[in-house]
C-alpha positions in Angstrom: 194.4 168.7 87.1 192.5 168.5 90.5 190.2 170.1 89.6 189.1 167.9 86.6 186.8 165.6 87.1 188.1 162.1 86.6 186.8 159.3 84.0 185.3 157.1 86.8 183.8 160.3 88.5 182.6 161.5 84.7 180.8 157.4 84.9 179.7 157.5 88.2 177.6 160.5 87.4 176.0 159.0 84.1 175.1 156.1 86.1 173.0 158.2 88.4 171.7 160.1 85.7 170.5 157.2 83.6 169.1 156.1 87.2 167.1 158.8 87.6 166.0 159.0 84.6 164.9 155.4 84.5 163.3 156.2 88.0 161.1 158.6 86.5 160.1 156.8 83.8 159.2 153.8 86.1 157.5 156.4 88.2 155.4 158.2 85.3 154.0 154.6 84.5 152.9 154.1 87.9 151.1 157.6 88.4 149.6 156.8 85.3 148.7 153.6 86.4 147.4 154.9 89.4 145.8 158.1 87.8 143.6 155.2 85.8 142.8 153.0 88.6 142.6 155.2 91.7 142.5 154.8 95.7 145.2 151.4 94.7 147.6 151.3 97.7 150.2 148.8 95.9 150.8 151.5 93.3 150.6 154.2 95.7 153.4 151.8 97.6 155.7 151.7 95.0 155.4 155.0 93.9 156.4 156.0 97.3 159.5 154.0 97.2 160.1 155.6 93.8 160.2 158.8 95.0 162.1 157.9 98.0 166.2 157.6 97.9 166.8 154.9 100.3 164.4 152.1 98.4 166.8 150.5 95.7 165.6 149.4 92.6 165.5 145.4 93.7 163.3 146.4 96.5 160.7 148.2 94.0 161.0 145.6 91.3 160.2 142.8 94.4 157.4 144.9 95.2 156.0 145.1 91.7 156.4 141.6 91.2 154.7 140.8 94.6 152.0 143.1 93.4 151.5 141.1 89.9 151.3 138.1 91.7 148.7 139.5 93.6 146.6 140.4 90.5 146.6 137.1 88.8 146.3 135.6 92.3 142.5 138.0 92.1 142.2 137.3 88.6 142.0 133.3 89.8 139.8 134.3 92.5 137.6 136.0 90.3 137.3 133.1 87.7 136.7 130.5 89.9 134.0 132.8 91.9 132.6 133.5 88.1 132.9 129.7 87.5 131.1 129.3 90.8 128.3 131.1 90.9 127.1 130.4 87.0 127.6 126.6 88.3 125.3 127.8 91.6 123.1 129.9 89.4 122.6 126.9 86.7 121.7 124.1 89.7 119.3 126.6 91.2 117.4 127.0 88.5 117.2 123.5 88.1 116.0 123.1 91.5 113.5 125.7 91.0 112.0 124.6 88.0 111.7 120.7 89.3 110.6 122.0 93.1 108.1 124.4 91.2 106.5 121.4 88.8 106.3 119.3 92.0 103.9 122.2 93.8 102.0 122.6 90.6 101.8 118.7 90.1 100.5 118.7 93.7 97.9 120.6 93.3 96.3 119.1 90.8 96.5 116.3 92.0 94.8 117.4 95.2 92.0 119.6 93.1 91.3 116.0 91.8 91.2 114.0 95.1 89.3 116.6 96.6 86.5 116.3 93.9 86.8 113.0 93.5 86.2 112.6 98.1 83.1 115.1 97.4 82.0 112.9 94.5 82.3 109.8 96.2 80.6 111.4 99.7 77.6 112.8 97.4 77.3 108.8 96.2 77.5 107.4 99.5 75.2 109.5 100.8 72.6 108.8 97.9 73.2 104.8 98.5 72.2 105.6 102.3 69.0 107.6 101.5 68.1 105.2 98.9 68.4 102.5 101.4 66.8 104.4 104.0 63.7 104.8 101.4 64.0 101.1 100.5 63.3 100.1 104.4 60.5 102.3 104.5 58.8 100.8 101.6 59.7 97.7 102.9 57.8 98.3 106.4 55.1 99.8 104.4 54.8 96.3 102.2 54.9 94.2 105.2 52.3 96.5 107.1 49.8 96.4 104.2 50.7 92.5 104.0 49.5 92.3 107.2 46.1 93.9 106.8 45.1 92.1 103.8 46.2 88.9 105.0 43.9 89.8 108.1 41.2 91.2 106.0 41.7 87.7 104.2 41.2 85.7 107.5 38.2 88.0 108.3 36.4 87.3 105.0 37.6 83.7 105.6 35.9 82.9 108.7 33.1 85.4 107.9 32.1 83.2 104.8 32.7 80.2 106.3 30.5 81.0 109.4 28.0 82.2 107.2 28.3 78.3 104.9 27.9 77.1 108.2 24.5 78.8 109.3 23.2 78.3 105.7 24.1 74.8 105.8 22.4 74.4 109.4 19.6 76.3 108.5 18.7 73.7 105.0 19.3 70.9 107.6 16.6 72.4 109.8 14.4 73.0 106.7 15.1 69.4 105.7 14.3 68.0 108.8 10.4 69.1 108.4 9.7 69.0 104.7 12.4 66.4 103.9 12.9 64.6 106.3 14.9 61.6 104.2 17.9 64.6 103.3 18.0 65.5 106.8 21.3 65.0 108.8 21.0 64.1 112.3 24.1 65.9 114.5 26.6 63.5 115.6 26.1 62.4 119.0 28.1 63.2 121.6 30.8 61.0 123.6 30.3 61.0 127.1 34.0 61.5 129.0 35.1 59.2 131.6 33.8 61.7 134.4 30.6 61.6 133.0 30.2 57.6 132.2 31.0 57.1 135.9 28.6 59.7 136.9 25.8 57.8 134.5 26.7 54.2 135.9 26.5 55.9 139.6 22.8 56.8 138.5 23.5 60.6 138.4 22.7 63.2 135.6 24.5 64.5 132.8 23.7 68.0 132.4 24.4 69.2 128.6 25.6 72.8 128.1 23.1 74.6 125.4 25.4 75.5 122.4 26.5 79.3 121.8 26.9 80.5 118.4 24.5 82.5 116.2 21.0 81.4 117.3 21.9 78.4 119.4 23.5 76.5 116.8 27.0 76.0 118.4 27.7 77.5 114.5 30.1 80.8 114.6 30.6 80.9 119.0 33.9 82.5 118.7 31.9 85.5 117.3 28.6 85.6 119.4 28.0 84.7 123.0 24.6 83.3 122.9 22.5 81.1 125.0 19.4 79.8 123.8 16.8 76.9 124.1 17.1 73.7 122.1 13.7 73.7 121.2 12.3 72.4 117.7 10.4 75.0 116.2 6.6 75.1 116.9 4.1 74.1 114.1 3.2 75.9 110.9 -0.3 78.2 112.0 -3.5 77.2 111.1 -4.0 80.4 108.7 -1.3 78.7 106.3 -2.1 76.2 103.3 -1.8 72.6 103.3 1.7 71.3 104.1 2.6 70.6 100.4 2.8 74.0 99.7 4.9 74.6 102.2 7.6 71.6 100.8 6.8 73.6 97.4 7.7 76.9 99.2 10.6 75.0 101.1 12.0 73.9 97.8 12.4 77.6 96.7 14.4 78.8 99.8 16.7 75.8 100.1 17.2 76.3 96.3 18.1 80.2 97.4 20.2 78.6 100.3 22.3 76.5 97.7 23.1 79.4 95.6 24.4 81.5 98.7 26.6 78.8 99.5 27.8 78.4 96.1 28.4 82.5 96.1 30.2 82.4 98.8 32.8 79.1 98.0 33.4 81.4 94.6 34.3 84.7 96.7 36.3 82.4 99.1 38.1 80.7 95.8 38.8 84.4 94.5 40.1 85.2 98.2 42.3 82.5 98.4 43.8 83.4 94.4 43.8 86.8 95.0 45.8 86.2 98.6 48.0 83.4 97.2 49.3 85.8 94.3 49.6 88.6 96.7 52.0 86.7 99.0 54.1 85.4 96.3 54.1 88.8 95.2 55.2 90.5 98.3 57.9 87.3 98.2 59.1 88.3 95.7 59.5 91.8 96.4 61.3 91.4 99.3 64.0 89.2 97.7 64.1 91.8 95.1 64.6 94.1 98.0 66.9 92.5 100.1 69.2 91.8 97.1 69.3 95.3 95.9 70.0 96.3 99.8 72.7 94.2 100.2 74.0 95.6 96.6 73.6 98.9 98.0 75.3 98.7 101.5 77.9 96.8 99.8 78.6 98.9 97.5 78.3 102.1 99.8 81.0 100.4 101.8 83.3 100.0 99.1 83.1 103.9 98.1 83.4 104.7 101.8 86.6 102.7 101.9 88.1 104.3 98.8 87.1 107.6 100.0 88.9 107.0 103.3 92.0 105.6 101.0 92.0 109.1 99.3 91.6 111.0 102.2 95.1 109.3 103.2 96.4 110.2 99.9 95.2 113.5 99.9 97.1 114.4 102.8 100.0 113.0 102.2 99.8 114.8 99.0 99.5 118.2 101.3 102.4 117.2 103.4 104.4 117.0 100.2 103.1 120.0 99.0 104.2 121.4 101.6 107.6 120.0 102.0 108.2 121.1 97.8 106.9 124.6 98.9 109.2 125.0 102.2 112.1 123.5 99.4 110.9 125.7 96.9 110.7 129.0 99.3 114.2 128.1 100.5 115.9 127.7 97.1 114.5 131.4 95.9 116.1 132.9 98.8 119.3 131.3 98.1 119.1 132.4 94.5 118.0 135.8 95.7 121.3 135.8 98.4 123.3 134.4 95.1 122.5 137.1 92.7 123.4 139.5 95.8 126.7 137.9 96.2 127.3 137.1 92.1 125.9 139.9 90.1 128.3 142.4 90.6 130.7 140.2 89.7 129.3 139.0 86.9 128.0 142.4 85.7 132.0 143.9 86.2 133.5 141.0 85.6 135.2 141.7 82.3 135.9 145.3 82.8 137.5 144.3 85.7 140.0 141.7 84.0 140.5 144.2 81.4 141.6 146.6 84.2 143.3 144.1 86.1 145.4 143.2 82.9 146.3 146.3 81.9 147.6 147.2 85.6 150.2 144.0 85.2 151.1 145.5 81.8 152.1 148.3 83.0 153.9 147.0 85.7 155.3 144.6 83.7 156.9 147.9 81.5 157.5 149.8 84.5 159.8 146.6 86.1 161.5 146.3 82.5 161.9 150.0 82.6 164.1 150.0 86.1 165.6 146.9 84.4 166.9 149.5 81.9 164.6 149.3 79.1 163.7 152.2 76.6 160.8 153.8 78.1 159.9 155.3 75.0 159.8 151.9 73.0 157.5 150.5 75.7 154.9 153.3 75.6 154.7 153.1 71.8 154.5 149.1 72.2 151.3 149.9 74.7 149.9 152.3 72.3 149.9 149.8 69.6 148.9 146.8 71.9 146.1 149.1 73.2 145.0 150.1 69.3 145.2 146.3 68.1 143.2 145.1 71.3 139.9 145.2 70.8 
């Protein structure tokens, strides 16, 4: 009888049995766990324990449930990095497109102020030369003004001198052969020096006149001295005297149609100097108007052209500012896609993965609960066929 073994003894032994067995069948699904996902040292962990006879079974099932919070607690991280960075990707993008319009809308619009400055600089300096040319042919005008208008006085006293000597000359003629038409000169007032030098019984003393010939007529011209002396009689060798008013007639006749000729040129003169001052008036005003036009607009293009110089470089300093932005926001996306893309590339395998490694040790923690380890690998075959 002693040496039977007892009923308790007999269960004692199919306890450890069906704890072995159920230890080996827990450890099978974490070597094949671990065979699938290597270098993992939570499954290398608890397959240590497994193998080990101190660890008990609520140790290892503590472990494995430590370890599937620690995949869905990754599984988390990994959605909300995934969540992250296609959020980061989508306002990047954003960012890039609007900072990349603004550098593109910047440049045209400084292409066009720059044309428009080099327009407005080509105008302004036209507006300058053309006023530049307009104040030359304004000096020009004014000197040629001058000289006719001085040729004018020159032909003006030049036929008025010579009316003068004509005039004297058919007085003289007069004064012999008509002696009725002639015209005595006007005598001269004596000052009040000269009175008191006549009442005191003294001498007046009468200056000869200058002029052409004597005649006082034209002195401003000539500087002439000469005797006031009648001229002497006609010679013997000449006819009778009444020829000579015959032959008198003729030349004042010829003297009379000088001095008509020359009140006609001066009539022309004065016309012909009249028209050409209202003319250069007129041009002048005409000039001065289309001067002040000029300058007036060359300032206003000068001012806008200083205006878009202003907005041409504040246009630049934005440019600038969009482009720093713009450099900025590509090297973030380029330091996103190095922090995201492997990520997103593995992402689903590595939830797939991740899954499956709870799975199992889901079975294998059901399996030390006491589970049929055979009905848990067919229910993973048949979850692993349906899945897709």
């Amino acid at each position: 009888k002693k040496t039977l073994p007892s009923a308790s003894a007999s269960s004692f032994v199919q306890v450890q049995a069906a704890r072995k067995a159920r230890k080996e069948s827990a450890l099978k699904l974490i070597r094949a766990m671990a065979t699938r996902i290597p270098g993992n040292p939570g499954l290398d962990l608890i397959a240590l324990a497994l193998r080990g006879k101190k660890v008990g079974f609520d140790k290892v099932i503590k472990m494995i449930d430590q370890m599937v919070a620690n995949l869905k607690k990754e599984q988390q991280g990994d959605d909300a990095k995934k969540e992250y960075c296609g959020a980061q990707f989508d306002q990047s993008d954003d960012k890039k497109k609007a900072l990349s319009q603004s550098v593109s809308d910047s440049e045209s619009a400084i292409d066009e102020m720059e044309g428009a400055i080099e327009t407005l600089a080509q105008e302004i300096a036209d507006l300058e030369a053309g006023i530049k040319a307009l104040d030359k042919s304004v000096a020009e005008a004014t000197e040629q003004r001058k000289a006719e208008n001085a040729d004018h006085k020159e032909l003006m006293a030049s036929d008025s001198t010579a009316k003068e000597v004509l005039s004297w000359a058919k007085n003289r003629l007069n004064k012999f052969y008509s002696p009725a038409l002639y015209k005595p000169p006007p005598k001269r007032e004596l000052t009040e020096a000269e009175r008191i030098t006549v009442n005191m019984g003294g001498v007046v003393t009468t200056l000869a006149p200058g002029g052409i010939a004597g005649t006082g007529i034209g002195a401003s011209f000539v500087q002439l001295q000469a005797s006031r002396v009648a001229p002497p009689p006609p010679p013997e060798t000449f006819a009778p005297y009444a020829k000579k008013g015959q032959e008198s007639s003729g030349v004042i006749a010829m003297i009379d149609l000088l001095i008509k000729e020359l009140d006609k040129e001066m009539q022309e003169a004065e016309v012909m100097e009249k028209d050409a001052q209202a003319d250069y008036e007129k041009m002048m005003e005409d000039a001065a108007g289309k001067r002040a036009t000029d300058l007036k607009s060359a300032n206003g293009k000068a001012s806008a052209k200083a205006s878009t110089e202003e907005s041409l470089e504040a246009e630049k300093e934005k440019k600038a500012g969009a482009s720093k932005d713009l450099m900025a926001t590509m090297k973030y996306i380029q330091a996103l896609h190095s922090e995201c893309d492997w990520l997103v590339q593995y992402y689903d395998a590595r939830k797939t993965a991740r899954s499956s490694e709870i799975d199992s040790l889901v079975n294998a923690k059901a399996v030390l609960n006491g589970a049929d380890y055979a009905f848990l690998q067919a229910s993973s075959t048949a979850s692993a066929f349906i899945a897709p």
